[in-house]
N, CA and C of each residue as an Amber inpcrd file, in Angstrom:
protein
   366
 -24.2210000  26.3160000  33.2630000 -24.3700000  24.9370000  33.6990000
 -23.2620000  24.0970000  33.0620000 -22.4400000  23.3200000  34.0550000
 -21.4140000  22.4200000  33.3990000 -22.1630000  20.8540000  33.0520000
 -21.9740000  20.0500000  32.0830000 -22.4230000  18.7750000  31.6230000
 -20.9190000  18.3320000  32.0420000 -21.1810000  16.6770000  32.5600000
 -20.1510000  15.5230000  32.7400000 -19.8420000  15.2690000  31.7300000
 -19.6000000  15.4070000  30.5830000 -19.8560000  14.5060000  29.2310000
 -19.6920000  12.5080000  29.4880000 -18.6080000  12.3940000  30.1190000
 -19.0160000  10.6530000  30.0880000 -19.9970000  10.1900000  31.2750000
 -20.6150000  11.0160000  32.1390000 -21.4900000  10.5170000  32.7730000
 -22.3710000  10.4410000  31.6270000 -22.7800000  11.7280000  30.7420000
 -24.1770000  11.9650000  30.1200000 -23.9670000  10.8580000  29.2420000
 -22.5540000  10.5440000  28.4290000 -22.6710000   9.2520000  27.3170000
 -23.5430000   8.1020000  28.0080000 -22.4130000   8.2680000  29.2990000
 -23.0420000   6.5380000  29.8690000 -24.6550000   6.1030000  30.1490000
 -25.1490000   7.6650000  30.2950000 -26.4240000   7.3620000  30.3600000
 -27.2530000   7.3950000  29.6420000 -27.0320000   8.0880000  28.0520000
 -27.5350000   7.9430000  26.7550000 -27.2020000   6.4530000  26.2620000
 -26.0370000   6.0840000  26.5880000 -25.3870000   4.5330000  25.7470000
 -26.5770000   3.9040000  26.4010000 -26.4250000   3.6850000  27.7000000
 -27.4750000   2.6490000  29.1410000 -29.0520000   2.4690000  28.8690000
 -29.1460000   4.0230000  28.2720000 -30.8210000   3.8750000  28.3510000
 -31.4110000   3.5510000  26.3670000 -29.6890000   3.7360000  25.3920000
 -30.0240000   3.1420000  24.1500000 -30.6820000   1.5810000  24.1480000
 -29.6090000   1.0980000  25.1430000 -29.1880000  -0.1230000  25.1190000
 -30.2980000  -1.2710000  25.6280000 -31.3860000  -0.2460000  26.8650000
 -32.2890000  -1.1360000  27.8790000 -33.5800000  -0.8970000  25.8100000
 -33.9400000   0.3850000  25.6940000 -34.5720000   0.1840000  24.4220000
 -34.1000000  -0.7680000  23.5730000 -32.6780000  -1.2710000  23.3780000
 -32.7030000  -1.9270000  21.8200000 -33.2250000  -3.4760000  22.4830000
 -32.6200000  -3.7810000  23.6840000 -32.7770000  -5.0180000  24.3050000
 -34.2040000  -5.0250000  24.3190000 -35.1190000  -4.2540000  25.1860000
 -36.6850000  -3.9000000  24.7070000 -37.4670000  -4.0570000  23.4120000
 -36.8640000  -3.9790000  22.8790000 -37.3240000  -4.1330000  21.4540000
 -37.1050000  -5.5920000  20.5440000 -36.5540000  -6.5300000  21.4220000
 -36.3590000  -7.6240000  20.6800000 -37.7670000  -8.5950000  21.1160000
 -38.5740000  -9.1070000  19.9880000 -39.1070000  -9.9150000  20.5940000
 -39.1350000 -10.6380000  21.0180000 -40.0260000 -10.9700000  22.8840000
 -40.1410000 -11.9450000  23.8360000 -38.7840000 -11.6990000  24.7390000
 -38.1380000 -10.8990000  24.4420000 -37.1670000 -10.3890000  25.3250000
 -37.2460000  -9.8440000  26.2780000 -38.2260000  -8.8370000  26.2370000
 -38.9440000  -8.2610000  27.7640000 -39.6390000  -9.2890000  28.3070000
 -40.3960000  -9.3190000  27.6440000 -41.3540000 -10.5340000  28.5250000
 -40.2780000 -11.5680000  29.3950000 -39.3730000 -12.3670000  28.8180000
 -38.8230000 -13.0650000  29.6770000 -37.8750000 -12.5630000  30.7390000
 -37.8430000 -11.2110000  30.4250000 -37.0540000 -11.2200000  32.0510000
 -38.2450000 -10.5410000  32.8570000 -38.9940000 -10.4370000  32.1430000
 -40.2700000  -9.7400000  33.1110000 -40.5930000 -11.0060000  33.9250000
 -40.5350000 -12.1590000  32.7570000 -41.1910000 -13.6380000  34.3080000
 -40.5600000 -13.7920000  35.0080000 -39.1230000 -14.0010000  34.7860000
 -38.0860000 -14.1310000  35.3990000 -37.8000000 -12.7890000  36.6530000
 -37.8050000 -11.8050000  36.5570000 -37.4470000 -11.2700000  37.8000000
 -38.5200000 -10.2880000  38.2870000 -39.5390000  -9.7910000  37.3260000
 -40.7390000  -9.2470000  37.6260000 -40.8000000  -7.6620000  37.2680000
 -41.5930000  -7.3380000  36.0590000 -41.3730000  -6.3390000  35.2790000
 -41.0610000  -4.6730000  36.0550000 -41.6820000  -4.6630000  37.6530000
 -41.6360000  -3.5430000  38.0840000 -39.9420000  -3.2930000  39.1180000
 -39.6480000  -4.9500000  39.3360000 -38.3700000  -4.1570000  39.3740000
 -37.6170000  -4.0440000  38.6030000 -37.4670000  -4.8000000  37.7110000
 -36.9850000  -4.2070000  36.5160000 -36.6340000  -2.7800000  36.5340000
 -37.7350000  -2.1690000  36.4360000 -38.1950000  -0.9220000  36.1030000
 -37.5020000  -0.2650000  37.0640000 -37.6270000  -0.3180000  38.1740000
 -36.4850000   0.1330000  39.4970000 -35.5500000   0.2120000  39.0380000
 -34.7400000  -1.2570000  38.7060000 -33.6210000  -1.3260000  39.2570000
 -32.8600000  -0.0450000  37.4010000 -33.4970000  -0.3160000  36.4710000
 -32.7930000   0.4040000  35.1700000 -33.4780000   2.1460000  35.4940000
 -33.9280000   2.3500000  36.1970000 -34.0580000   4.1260000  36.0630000
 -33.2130000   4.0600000  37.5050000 -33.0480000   3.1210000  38.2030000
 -32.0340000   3.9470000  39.6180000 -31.1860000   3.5330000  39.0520000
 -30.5650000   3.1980000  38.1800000 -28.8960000   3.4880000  37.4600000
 -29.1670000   4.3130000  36.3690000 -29.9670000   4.8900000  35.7980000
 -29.8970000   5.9610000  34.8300000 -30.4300000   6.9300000  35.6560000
 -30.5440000   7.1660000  36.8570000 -31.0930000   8.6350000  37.5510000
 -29.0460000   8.1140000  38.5870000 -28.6430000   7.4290000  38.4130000
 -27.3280000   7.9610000  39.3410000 -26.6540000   8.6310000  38.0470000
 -26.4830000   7.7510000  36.8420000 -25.8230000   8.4800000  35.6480000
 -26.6970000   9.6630000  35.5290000 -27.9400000  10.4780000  35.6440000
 -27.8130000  11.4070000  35.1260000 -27.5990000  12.6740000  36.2650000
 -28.1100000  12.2820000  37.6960000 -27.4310000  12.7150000  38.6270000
 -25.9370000  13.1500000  38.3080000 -25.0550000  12.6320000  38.6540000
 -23.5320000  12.8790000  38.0640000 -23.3040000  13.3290000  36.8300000
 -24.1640000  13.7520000  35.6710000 -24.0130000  14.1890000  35.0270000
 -23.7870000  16.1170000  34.4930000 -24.2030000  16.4870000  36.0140000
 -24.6580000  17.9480000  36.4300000 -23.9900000  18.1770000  37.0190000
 -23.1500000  19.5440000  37.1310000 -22.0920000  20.0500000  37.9380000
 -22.6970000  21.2680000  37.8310000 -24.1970000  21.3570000  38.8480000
 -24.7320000  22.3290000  39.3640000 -25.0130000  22.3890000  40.8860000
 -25.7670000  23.4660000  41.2630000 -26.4920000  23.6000000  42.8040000
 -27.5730000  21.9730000  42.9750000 -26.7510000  21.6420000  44.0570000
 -28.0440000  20.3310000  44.5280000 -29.6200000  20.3260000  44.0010000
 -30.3270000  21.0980000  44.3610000 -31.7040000  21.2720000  44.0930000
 -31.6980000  20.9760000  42.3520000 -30.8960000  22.0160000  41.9870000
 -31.1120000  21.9100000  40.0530000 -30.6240000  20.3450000  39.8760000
 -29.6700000  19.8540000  40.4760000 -29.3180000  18.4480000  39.9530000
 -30.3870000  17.4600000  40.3300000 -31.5410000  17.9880000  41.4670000
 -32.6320000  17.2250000  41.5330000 -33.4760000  17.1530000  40.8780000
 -33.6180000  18.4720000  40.4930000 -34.9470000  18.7780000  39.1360000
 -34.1920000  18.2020000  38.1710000 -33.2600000  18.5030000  37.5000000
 -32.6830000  17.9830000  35.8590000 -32.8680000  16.6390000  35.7040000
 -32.6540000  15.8900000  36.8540000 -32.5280000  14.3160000  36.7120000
 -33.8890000  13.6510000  36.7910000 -34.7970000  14.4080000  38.0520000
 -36.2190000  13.7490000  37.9440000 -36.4330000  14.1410000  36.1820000
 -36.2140000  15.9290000  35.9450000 -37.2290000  15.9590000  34.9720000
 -36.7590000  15.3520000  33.6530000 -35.5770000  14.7040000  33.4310000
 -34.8180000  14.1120000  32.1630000 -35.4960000  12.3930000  32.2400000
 -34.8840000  12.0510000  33.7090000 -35.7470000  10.7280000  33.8270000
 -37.2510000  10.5550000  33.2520000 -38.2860000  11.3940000  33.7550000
 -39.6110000  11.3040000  33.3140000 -39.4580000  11.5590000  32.0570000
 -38.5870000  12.0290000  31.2150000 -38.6650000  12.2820000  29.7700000
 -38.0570000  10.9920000  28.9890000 -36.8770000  10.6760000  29.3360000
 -36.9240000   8.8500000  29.6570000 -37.7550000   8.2860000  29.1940000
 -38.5880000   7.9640000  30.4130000 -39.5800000   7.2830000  30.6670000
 -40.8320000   7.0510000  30.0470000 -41.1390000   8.6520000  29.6200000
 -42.0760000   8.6770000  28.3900000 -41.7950000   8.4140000  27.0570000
 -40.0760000   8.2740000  26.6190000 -39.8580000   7.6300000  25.2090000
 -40.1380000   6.0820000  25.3420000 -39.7130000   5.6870000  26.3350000
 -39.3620000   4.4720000  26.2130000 -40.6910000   3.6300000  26.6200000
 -42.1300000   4.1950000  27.1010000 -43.2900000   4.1260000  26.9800000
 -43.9500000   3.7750000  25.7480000 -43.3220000   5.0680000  24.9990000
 -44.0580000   5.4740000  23.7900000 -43.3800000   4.4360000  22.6640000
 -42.4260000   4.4350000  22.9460000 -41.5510000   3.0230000  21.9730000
 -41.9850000   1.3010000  22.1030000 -42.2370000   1.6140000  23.5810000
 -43.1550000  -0.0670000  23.7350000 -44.8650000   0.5790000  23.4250000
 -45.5410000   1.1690000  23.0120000 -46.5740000   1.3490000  22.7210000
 -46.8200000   1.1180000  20.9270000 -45.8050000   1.5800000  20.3980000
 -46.0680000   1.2880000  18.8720000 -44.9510000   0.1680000  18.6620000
 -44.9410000  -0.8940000  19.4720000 -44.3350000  -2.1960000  19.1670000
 -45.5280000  -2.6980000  19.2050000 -45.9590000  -3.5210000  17.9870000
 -46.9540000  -4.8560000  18.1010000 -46.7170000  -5.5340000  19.2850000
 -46.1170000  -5.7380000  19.8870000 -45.7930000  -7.3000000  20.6040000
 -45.1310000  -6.4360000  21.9480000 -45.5170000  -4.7240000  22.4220000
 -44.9770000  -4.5130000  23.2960000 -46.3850000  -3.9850000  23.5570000
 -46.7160000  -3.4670000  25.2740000 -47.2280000  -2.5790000  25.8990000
 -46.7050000  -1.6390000  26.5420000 -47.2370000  -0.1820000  26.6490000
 -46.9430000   1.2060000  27.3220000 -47.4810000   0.5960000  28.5680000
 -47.0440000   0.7810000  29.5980000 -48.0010000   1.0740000  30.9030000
 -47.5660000   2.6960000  31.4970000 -48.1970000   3.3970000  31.9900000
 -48.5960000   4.3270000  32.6660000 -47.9160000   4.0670000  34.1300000
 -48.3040000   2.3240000  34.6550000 -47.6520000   2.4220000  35.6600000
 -46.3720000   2.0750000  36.1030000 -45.5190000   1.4000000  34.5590000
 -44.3930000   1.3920000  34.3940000 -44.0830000   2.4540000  34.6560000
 -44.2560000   4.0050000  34.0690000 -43.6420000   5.0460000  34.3360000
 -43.6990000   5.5770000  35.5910000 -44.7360000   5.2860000  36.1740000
 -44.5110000   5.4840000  37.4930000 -43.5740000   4.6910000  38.4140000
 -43.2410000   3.9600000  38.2700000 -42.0140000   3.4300000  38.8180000
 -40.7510000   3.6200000  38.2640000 -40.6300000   4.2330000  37.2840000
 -39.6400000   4.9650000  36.4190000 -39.2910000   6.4440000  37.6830000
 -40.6020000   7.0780000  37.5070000 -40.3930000   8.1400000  38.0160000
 -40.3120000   8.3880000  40.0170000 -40.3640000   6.9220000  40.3480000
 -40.1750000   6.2550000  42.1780000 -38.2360000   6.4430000  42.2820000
 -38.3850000   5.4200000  41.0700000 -37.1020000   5.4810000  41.1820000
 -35.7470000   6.5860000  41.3310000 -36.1920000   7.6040000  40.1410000
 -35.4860000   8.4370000  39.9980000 -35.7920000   9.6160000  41.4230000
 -36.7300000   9.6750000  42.1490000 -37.1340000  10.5790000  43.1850000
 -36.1870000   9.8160000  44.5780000 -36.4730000   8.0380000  44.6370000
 -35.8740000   7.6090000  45.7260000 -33.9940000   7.9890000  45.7750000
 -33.3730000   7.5760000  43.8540000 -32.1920000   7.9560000  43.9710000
 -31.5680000   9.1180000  44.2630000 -32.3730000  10.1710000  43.9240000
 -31.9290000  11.5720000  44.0620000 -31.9100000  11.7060000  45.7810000
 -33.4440000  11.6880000  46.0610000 -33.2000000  11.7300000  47.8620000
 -31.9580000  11.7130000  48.2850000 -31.4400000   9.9780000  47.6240000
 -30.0820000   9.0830000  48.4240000 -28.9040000   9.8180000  47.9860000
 -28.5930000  10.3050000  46.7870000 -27.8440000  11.0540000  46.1700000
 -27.3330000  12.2820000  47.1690000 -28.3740000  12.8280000  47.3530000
 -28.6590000  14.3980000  47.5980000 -28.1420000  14.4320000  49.1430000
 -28.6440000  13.2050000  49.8240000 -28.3560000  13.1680000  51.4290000
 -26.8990000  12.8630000  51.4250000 -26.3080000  11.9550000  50.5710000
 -25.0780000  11.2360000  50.7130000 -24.2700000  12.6820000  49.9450000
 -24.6850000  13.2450000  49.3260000 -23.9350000  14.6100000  49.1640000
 -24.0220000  16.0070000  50.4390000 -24.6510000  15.7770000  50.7330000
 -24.9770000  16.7180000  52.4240000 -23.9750000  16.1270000  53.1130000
 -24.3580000  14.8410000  53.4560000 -23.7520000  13.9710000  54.5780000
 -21.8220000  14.5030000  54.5860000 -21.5510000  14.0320000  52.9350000
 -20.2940000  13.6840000  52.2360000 -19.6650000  14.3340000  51.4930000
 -19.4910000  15.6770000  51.4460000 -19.3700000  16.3630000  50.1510000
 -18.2560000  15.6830000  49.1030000 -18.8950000  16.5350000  48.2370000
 -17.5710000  15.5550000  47.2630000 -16.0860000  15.4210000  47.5450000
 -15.8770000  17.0640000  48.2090000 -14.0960000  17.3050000  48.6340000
 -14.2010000  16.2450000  49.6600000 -14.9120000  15.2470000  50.1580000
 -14.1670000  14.7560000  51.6190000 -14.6340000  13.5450000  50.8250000
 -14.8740000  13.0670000  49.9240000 -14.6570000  11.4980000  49.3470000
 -13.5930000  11.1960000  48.5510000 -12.8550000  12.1510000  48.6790000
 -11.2120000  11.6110000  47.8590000 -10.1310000  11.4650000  48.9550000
């Protein structure tokens, strides 16, 4: 199996970065009023499921499994990190939209790689 290495940084740096911002207090909360906590949740796992997508220079199918199953692993730190914050909550159904996301991007990924192969986008 080949690794991207700066895809995989960008998506270790991306998903440090949504935790440290997470972790400040009243920081979630206000962009949760402000734009509404579940897309949120969309919109930061469908850019860490394209970074970890591109991070795999394997057979299609395996780059579908690696990314759902890295995303849901994601998803459960960053659960478990707002769960032992005083001033944060885990939801269950946060992760489920963690794990929408990463299934809808791959689909789009996966088709636009059928459709497009990589040799005919340069």
């Amino acid at each position: 199996m080949q690794i991207r290495l700066p895809w995989l940084a960008s998506l270790l740096l991306l998903f440090a970065l949504m935790v440290l911002l997470g972790s400040v207090p009243g920081q979630a909360e206000s962009l949760s009023e402000r734009f509404g906590d579940k897309l949120l949740h969309l919109l930061a796992y469908t850019a860490l499921s394209v970074l970890c997508y591109q991070s795999w220079r394997v057979a299609r199918s395996r780059r579908v499994m690696l990314t759902i199953g890295l995303i849901a692993l994601l998803g459960l730190i960053d659960e478990a990190i707002q769960a032992a914050l005083p001033y944060r909550q885990a939801s269950l159904s946060d992760w489920g939209f963690d794990l929408l996301a990463a299934v809808l991007t791959v689909l789009a990924l996966s088709v636009l790689d059928y459709v497009l192969p990589a040799s005919k986008r340069r």
